[in-house]
Each structure stands twice: as C-alpha cells, then as structure tokens.
C-alpha positions in Angstrom: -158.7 -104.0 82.2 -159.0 -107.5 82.6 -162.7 -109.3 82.9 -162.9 -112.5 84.5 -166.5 -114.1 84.2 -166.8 -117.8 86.2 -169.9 -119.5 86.8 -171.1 -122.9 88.7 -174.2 -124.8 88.7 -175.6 -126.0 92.2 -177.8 -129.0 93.2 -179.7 -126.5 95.5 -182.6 -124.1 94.9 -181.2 -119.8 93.9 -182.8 -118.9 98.0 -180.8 -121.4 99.6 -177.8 -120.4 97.9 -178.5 -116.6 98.0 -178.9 -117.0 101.9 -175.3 -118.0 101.8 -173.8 -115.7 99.4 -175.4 -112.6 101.1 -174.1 -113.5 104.3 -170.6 -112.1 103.2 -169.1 -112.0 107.0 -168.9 -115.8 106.6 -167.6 -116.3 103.8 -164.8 -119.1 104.8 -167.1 -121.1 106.5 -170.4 -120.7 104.2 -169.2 -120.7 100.3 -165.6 -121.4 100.6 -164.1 -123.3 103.4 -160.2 -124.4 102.7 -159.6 -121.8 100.0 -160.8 -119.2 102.5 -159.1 -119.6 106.1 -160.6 -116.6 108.0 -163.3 -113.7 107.4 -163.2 -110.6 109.7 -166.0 -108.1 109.5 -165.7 -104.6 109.8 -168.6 -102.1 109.2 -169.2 -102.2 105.5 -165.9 -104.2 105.1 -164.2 -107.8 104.9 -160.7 -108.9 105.2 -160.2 -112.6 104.0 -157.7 -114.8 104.5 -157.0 -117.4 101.5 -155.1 -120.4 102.5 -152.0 -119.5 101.2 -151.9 -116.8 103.4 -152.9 -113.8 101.2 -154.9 -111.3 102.7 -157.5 -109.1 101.3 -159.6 -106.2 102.2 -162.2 -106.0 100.6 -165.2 -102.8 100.8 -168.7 -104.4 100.6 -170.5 -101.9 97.5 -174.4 -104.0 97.6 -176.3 -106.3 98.9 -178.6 -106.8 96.5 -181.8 -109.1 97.0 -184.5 -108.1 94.6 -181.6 -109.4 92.0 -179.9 -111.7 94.7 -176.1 -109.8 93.5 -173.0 -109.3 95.6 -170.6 -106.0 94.5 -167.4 -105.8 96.7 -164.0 -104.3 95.6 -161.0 -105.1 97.2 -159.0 -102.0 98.4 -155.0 -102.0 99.0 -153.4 -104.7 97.1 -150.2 -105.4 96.1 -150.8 -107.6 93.7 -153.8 -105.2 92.2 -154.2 -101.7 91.2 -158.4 -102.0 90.8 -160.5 -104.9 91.8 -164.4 -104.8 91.3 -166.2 -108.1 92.1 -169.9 -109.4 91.6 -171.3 -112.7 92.1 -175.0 -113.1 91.4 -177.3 -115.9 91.8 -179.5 -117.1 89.4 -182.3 -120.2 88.4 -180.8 -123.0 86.6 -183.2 -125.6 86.1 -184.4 -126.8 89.6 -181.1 -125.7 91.2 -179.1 -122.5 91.3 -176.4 -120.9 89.3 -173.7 -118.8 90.6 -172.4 -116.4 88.2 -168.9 -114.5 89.4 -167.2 -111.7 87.5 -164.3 -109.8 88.5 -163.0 -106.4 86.8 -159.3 -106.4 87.8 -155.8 -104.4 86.9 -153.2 -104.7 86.0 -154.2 -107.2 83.3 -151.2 -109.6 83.6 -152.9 -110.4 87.1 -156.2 -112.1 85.4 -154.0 -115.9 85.6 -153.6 -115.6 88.9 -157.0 -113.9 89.9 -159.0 -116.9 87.9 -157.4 -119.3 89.4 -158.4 -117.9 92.6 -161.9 -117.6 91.1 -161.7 -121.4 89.8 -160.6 -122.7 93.3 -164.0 -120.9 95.1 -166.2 -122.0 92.1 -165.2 -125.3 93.4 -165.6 -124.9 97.0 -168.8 -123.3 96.3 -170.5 -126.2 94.7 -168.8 -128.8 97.4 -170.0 -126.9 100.6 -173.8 -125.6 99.1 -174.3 -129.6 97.9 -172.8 -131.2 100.9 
C-alpha cells in the first residue's frame, strides 16, 4: 500500500479553514475550484468531478471537529483498488496548516494520485488566501 502524506500552510486562522474543509458538499467551489469541476451530494456520499473529467465517488467516513479531520474513501474506481483519505487541519503559527494523507492501491497509482494531491494543495492555499 502506497501512503501519500501532502501538507500546505495558509495565511488564514485553522477555524476559517476548517469551516471550509468540513463543508465537503462544496468542495469545487470552497477548497478547490479549477481542479475540481462539480461536487454532487448524496446522503453520506460525494461524487467529484476533476477537471480532466475523472469522476469519483467518494463515501464520507467522519466529520471530525473536536480534531477538525476529514476521512472519506473513494469507492468504485478504475484506476484504484482501495482509497482511504484524511485531511486534517491544524495551527501553524498565526495561520493554518492543512495536512492530506491518502492510503491508496495498487501502489503504481501513488504518481498519479500525488499529483492529484499536489494540484488541490495548490488550489487550497489560492482560494482560502484569496
């Protein structure tokens, strides 16, 4: 199993940014607008569309807010066999930090997946400081 740990630092106080991670219905428009082109909510469920037209479904695990954490796990893949996700924000100095691991298979799919990972780390720090 391949274990993919990204992290980004935020101009922006951990509530702030929690309030927009936790709201995991939106996504596209909240955290990562252009990577993400579309978010539809189903009860305890997400599909996202990324903007080269992958789709994914992914099962929403916890909402955590006492530790301000994220689990989801994407279900029905092509391109993976098991997908666990977490993204957790934490204090980092007078701003925020988002730390994002994935647990994926197979493990020749890690490239691909942090790349993924390294375009929303991205997005994330350009929508939460704009």
């Amino acid at each position: 199993m391949a274990t993919i740990t990204k992290s980004v630092d935020v101009a922006l106080a951990p509530g702030p940014v929690w309030d927009a991670v936790r709201d995991w219905g939106h996504v596209h428009q909240r955290l990562c607008p252009g990577v993400l082109t579309d978010c539809q909510v189903e009860e305890g469920a997400r599909t996202v569309t990324f903007a080269n037209g992958l789709v994914a479904r992914e099962l929403i695990v916890t909402v955590d807010d006492g530790t301000r954490r994220l689990v989801w796990s994407v279900v029905g893949s092509a391109l993976l066999t098991h997908h666990n996700g977490a993204m957790q924000v934490l204090a980092q100095g007078q701003g925020g930090r988002i730390v994002w691991t994935a647990d994926i298979l197979p493990h020749d799919a890690a490239e691909r997946v942090a790349g993924f990972m390294d375009l929303g780390c991205a997005a994330m720090k350009t929508t939460l400081e704009g």
